[in-house]
C-alpha positions as CSV (number, residue, x, y, z in Angstrom):
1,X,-61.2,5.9,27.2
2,X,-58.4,4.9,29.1
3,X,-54.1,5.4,28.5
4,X,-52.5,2.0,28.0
5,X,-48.8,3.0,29.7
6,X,-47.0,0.1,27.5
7,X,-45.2,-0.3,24.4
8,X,-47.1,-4.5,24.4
9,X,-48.9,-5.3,20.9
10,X,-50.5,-7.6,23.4
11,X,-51.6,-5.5,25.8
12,X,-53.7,-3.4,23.5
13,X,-55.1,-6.4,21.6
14,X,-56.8,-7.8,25.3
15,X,-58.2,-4.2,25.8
16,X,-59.5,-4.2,21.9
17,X,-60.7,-7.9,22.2
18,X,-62.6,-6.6,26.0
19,X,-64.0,-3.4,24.3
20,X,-62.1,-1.3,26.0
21,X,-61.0,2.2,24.3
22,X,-57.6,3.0,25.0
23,X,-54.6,4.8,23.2
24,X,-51.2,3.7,23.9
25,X,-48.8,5.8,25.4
26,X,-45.5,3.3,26.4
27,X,-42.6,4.7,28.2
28,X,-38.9,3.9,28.4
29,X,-38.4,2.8,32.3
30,X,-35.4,1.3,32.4
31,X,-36.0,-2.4,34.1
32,X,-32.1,-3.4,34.4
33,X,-32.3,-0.5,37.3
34,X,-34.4,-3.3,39.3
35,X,-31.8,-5.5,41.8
36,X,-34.4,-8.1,43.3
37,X,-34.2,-11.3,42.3
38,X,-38.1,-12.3,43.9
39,X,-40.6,-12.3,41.1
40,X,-43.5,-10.4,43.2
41,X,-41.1,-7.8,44.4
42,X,-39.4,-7.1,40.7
43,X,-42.6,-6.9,39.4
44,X,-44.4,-4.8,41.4
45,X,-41.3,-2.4,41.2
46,X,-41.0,-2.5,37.5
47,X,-44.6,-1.6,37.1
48,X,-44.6,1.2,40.1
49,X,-41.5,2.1,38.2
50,X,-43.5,2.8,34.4
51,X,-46.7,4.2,36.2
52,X,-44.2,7.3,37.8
53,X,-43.1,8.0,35.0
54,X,-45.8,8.1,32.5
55,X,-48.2,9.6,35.7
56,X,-45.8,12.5,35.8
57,X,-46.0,12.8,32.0
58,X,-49.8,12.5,31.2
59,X,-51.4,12.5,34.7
60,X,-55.2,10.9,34.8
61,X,-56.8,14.6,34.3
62,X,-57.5,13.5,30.7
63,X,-57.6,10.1,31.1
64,X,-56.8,6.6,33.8
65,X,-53.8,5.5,33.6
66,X,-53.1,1.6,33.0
67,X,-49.8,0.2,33.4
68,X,-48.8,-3.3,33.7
69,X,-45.7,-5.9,33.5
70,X,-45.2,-9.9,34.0
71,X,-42.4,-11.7,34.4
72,X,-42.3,-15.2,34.6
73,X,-40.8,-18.5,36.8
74,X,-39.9,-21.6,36.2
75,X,-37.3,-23.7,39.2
76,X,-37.8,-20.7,41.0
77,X,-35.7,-18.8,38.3
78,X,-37.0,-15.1,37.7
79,X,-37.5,-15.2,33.8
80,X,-37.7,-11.6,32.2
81,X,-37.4,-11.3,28.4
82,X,-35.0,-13.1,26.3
83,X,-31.7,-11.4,25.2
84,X,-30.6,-13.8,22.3
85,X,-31.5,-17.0,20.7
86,X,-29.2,-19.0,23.3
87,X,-31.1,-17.0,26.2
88,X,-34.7,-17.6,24.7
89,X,-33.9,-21.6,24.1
90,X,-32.7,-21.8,27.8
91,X,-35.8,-20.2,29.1
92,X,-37.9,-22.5,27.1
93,X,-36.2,-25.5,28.1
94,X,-36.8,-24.7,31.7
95,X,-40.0,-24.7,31.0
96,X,-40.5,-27.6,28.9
97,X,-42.3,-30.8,30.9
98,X,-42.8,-28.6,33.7
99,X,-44.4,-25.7,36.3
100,X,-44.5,-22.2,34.6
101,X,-46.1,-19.3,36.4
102,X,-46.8,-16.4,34.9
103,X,-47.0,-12.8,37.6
104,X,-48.6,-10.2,36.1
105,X,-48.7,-6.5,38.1
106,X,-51.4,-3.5,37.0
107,X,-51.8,-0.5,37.8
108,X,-55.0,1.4,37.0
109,X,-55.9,5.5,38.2
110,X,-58.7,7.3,37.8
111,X,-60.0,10.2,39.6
112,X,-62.1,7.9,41.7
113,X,-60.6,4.8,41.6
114,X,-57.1,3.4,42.0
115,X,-56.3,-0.6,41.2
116,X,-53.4,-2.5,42.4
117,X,-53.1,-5.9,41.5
118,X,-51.0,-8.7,41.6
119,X,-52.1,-11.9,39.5
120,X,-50.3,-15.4,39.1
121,X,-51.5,-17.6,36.6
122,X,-49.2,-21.0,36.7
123,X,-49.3,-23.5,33.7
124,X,-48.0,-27.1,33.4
125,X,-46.5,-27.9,30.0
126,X,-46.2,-30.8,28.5
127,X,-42.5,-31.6,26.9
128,X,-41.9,-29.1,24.0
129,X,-41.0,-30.3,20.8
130,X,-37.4,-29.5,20.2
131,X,-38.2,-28.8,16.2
132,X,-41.3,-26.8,17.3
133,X,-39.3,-24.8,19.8
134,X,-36.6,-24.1,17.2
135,X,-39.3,-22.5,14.9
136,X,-40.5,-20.7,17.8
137,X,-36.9,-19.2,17.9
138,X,-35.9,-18.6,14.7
139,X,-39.4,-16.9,14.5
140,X,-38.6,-14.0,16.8
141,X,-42.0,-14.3,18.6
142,X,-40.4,-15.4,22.0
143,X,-38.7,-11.9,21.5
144,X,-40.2,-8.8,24.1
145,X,-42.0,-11.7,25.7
146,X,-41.3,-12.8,29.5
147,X,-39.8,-16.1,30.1
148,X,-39.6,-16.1,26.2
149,X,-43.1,-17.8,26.2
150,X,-46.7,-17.3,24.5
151,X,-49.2,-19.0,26.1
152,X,-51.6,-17.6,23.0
153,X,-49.6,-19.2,20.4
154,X,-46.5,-21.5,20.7
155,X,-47.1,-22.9,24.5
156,X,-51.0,-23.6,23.9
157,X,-50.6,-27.4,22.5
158,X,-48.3,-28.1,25.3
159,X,-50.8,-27.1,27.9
160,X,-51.2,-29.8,30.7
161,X,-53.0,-27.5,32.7
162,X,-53.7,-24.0,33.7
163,X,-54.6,-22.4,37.3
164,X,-55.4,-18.6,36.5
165,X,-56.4,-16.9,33.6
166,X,-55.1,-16.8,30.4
167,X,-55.1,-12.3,30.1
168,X,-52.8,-12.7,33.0
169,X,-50.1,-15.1,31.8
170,X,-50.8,-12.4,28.1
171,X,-49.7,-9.2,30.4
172,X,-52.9,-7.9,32.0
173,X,-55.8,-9.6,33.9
174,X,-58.6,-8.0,32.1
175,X,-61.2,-9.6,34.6
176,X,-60.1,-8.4,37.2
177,X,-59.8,-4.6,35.1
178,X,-63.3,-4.7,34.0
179,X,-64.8,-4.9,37.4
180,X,-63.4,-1.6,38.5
181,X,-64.4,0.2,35.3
C-alpha cells in the first residue's frame, strides 16, 4: 500500500489499472509560487514542492509516499492547466497539427528506496477538429488537465505519433514506478 500525494482522478486510476494499492491523500501546494518559465525546472519544483508538504504531514513510517506533476509544451510554451474556455482553446490550438510533449516528475519514498524521475513523452497531432475541440471545451474535461489536453480521450484520434509512454503524458510513468516496487 502506497500514499498517492495528489488530488488527479487520473493518477489513482493508472495505479488501480497497475494493481497498485494506494489511498489518496492530495495537498494544496500552491504552483503560482513557482517563477521559472523552463518546463524541467517548474516541474521538478512543483513536485519537490507537494512531496514537502505532504512528507511533513504523513511521513513514509506508515506508508511511501508518491507524488507527481506534468506540465506540458508546445512552441516552447510552458502549458500548465487551463484557466478559462479562451485559455483552454489557445492551448489546444497550439497544439493542433503539431509537437506536444508531455514532462511528467515523481517522486516516490520508502524506507528503502527513494525514486526521482523525470519523464518526457512527446506526441505529434494531427490537425484538431475545430467542432471536436469545441465539445472538448464545453465539456470541461480539458479542465485540471495540463496543456488542456487528454491524450486518453480527446487527443487519441489525432495521434500522428508518440515517443514515450502513454502513463507519462496521463501524470505518472507507471513503468518506470513498478520497477522500484
Amino acid at each position: 500500500m502506497i500514499r498517492l500525494g495528489s488530488n488527479s482522478p487520473t493518477r489513482a486510476l493508472l495505479l488501480k489499472n497497475n494493481n497498485i494499492e494506494f489511498i489518496q491523500n492530495g495537498g494544496n501546494f500552491n504552483e503560482d509560487s513557482i517563477k521559472t518559465k523552463n518546463p524541467k525546472s517548474f516541474v521538478y519544483e512543483a513536485t519537490l514542492g507537494k512531496y514537502k508538504e505532504l512528507y511533513k504531514k504523513y511521513g513514509i513510517d506508515d506508508m511511501p509516499l508518491l507524488v507527481a506533476d506534468s506540465v506540458v509544451t508546445a512552441n516552447n510554451e510552458l502549458l500548465r492547466k487551463a484557466k478559462d474556455e479562451n485559455d483552454a482553446r489557445r492551448m489546444l490550438q497550439l497544439q493542433s497539427g503539431n509537437k506536444t510533449s508531455v514532462i511528467t516528475c515523481m517522486i516516490y519514498k520508502s524506507k528503502n528506496i527513494e525514486l526521482l524521475d523525470l519523464s518526457i513523452t512527446t506526441y505529434e497531432f494531427a490537425a484538431f477538429d475545430k467542432n471536436d475541440m469545441e465539445a472538448y471545451i464545453e465539456s470541461g474535461e480539458c479542465f485540471g488537465k495540463a496543456g488542456a489536453i487528454m491524450v486518453e480521450g480527446f487527443c487519441k484520434p489525432y495521434i500522428k505519433k508518440v515517443k514515450g509512454y502513454e502513463s507519462t503524458a496521463m501524470g505518472l510513468c507507471v513503468e518506470k514506478l513498478k520497477t522500484f516496487m
